[in-house]
C-alpha positions as CSV (number, residue, x, y, z in Angstrom):
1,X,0.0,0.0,0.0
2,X,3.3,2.7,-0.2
3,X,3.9,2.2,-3.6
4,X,5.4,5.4,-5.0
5,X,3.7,4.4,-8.2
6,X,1.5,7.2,-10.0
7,X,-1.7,5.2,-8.7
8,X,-0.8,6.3,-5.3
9,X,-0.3,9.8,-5.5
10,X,-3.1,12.6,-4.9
11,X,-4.7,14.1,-7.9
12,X,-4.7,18.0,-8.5
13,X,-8.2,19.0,-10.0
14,X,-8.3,22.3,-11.4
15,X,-12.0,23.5,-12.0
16,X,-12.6,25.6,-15.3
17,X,-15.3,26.8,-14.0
18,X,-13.6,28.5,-10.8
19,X,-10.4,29.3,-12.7
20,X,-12.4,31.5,-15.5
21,X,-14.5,33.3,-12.5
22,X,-11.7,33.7,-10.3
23,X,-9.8,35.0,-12.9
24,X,-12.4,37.7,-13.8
25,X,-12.7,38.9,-10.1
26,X,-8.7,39.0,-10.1
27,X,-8.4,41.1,-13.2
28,X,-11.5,43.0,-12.5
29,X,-9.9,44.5,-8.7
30,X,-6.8,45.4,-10.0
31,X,-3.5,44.9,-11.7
32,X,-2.0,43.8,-14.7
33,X,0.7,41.7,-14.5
34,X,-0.7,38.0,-12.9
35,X,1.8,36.1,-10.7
36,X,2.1,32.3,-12.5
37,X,5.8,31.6,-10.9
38,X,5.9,28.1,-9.9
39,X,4.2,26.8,-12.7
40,X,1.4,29.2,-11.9
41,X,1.8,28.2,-8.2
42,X,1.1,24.2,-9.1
43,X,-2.2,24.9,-11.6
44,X,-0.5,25.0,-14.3
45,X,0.9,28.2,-16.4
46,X,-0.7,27.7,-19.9
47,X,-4.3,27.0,-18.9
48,X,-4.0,30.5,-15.9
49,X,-2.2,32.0,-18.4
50,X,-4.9,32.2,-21.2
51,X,-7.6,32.5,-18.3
52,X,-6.4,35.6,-16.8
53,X,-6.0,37.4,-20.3
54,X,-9.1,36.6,-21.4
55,X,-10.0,38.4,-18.1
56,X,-8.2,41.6,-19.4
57,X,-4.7,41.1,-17.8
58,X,-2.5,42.7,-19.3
59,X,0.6,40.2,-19.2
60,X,1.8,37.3,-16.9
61,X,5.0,36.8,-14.8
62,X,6.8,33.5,-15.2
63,X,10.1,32.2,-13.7
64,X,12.5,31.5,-17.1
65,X,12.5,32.9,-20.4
66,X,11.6,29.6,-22.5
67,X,8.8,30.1,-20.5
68,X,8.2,33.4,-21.6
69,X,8.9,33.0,-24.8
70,X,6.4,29.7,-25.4
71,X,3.6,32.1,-24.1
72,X,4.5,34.4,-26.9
73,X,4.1,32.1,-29.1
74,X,0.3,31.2,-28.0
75,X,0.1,35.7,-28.3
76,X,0.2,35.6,-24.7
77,X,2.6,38.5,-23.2
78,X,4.9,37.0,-20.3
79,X,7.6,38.5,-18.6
80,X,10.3,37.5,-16.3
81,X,11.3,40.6,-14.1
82,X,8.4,42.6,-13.4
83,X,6.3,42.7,-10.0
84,X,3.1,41.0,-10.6
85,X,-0.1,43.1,-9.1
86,X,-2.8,41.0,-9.3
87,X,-3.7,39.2,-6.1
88,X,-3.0,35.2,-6.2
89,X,-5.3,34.4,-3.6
90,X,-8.4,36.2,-5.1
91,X,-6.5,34.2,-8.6
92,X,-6.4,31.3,-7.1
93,X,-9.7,30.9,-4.7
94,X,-7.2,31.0,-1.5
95,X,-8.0,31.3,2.0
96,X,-6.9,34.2,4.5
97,X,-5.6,33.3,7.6
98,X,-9.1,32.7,9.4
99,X,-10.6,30.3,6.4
100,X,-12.4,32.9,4.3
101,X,-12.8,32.6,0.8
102,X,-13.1,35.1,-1.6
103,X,-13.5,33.2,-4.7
104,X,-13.9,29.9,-5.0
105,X,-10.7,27.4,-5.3
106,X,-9.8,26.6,-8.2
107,X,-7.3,23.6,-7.1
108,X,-9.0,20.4,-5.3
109,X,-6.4,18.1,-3.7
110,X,-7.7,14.9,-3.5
111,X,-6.2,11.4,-2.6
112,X,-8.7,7.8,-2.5
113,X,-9.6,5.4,0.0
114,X,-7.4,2.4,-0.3
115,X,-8.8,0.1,2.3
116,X,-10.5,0.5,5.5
117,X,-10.3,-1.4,8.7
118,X,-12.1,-1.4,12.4
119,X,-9.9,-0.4,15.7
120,X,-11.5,-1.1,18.5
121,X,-10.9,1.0,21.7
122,X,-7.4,1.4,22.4
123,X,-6.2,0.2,19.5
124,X,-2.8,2.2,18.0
125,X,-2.2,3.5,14.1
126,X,0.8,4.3,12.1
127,X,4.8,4.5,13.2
128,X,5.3,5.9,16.3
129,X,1.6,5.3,17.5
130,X,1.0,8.6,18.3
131,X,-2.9,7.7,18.2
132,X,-5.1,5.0,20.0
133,X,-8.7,4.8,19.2
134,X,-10.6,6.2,22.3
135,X,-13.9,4.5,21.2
136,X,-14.8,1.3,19.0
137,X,-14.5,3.1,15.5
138,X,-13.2,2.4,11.6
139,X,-10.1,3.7,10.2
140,X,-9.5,4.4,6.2
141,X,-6.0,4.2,4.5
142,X,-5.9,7.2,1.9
143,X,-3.3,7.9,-0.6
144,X,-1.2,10.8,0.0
145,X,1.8,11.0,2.6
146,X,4.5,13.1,3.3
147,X,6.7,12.5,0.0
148,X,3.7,13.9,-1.7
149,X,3.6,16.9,0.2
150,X,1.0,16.2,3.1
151,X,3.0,17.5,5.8
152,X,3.6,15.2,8.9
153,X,2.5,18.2,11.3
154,X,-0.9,17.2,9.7
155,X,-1.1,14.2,11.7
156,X,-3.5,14.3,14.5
157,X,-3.7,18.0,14.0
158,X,-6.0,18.3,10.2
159,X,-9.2,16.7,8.3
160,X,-9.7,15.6,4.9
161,X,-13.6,15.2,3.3
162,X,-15.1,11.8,2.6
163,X,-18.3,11.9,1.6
164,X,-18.8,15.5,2.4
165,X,-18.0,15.0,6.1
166,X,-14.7,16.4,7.6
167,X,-12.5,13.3,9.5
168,X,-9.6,13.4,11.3
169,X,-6.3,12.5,10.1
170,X,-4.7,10.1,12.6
171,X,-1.3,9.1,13.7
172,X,1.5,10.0,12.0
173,X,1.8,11.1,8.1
174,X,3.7,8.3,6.5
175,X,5.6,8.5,3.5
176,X,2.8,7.8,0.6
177,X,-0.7,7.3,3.0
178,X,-2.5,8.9,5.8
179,X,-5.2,6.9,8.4
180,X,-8.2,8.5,8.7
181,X,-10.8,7.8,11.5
182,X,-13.8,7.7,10.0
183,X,-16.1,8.1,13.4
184,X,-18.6,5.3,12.9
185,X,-19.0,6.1,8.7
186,X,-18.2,2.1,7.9
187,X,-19.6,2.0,4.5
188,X,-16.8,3.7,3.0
189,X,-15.8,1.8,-0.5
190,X,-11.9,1.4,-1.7
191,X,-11.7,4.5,-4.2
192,X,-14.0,6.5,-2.3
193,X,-12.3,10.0,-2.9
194,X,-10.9,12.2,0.2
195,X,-10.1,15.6,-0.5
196,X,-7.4,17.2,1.2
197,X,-8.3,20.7,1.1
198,X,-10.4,23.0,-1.9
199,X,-13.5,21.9,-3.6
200,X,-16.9,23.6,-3.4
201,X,-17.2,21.4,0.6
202,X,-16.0,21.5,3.8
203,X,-12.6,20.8,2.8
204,X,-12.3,24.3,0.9
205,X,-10.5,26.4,3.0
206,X,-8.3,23.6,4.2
207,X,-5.2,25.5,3.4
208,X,-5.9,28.2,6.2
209,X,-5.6,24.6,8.8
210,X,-2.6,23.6,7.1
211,X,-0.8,26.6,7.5
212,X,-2.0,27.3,11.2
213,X,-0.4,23.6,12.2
214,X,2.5,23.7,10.4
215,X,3.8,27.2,10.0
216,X,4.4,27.8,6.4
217,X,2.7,29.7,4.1
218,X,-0.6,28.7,1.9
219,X,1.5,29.5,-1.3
220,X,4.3,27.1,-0.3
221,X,1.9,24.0,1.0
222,X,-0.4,24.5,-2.1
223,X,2.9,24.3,-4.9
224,X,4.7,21.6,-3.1
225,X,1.5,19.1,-2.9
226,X,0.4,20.4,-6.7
227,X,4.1,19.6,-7.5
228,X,3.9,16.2,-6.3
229,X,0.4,15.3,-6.9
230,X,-1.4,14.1,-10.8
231,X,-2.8,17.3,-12.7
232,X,-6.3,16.5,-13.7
233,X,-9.0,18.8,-14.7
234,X,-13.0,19.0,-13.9
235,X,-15.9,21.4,-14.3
């Protein structure tokens, strides 16, 4: 179950439909020069790229000039040294620092349920066991660990959303999985998606928990786990 295998790594689901209208409410409070460093801080630079000029942006600011110079090519102007002005968290759907959100997110990070299994009271999880079951209960293995970017402060300390219901992550992050207590909810199938943090649920603001525990910044948690999880794409 830590196979470092595609299969078990989280998948990064950009929504069209929040990028295009997070875009427009970007462009439309000010600025023209967008901030897609990073590879558009783990979204993706092409796809931001031609969402935030057909906002009205004026041009983008990317990390190297083949960058730059591929954007020209799609009649996209990029630079390299200017100081972007448009604010990445109303470009991104990001939350402040007390979970608000001002547009929606436009990255979902989601892993899967690989199996689940009953703990009864007492009962330990994961290396170290840092947790033990205080009540008769069911725990879910989900892909996603610490070599993906799911930070081991997370551990007894953040939640993930299965089936729109916020659970506890439990006992130490490992290296490619994280244990989930599912708090009674037995019925969960293998492939049952748990998203990490963004979505239109309670997971959306997730970031704001994950930088509260662990002390770095929502732009640094979101480009490491987008860098390390499987880019897919959804309405």
């Amino acid at each position: 179950m830590c196979e470092t295998t595609s299969s078990s790594r989280p998948r990064a689901m950009i929504s069209r439909s929040a990028l295009a209208a997070a875009a427009a409410t970007a462009v439309d409070s000010g600025g023209r020069i967008a901030d897609l460093r990073r590879d558009a801080w783990g979204h993706g630079v092409l796809p931001v790229a031609h969402a935030v000029i057909a906002a009205g942006a004026a041009a983008v600011r990317v990390d190297h000039p083949d960058e730059a110079e591929t954007l020209r090519l799609e009649g996209i102007e990029a630079v390299v040294d200017a100081e972007p002005d448009i604010d990445p968290v109303l470009l991104y759907g990001l939350p402040d620092v007390e979970g608000s959100l001002l547009t929606a997110p436009v990255m979902r990070l989601a892993g899967r349920v690989l199996s689940t299994k009953p703990l009864k009271t007492g009962d330990a999880v994961s290396y170290g066991y840092t947790y033990r079951a205080t009540r008769d209960t069911t725990a879910a293995l989900i892909t996603g660990g610490y070599a993906q970017g799911i930070v081991r402060a997370l551990g007894n300390a953040a939640d993930v959303e299965i089936d729109g219901v916020l659970r506890p992550i439990v006992g130490r992050v490992a290296m490619d999985v994280c244990v989930i207590d599912l708090q009674g909810a037995s019925a969960v199938a293998p492939g049952t998606e748990a998203t990490y943090f963004g979505g239109t649920g309670a997971a959306g603001p997730g970031l704001a928990r994950w930088s509260a525990v662990t002390g770095l910044t929502v732009a640094e948690l979101l480009t490491v786990a987008a860098a390390h999880a499987d880019r897919g794409w959804e309405a």
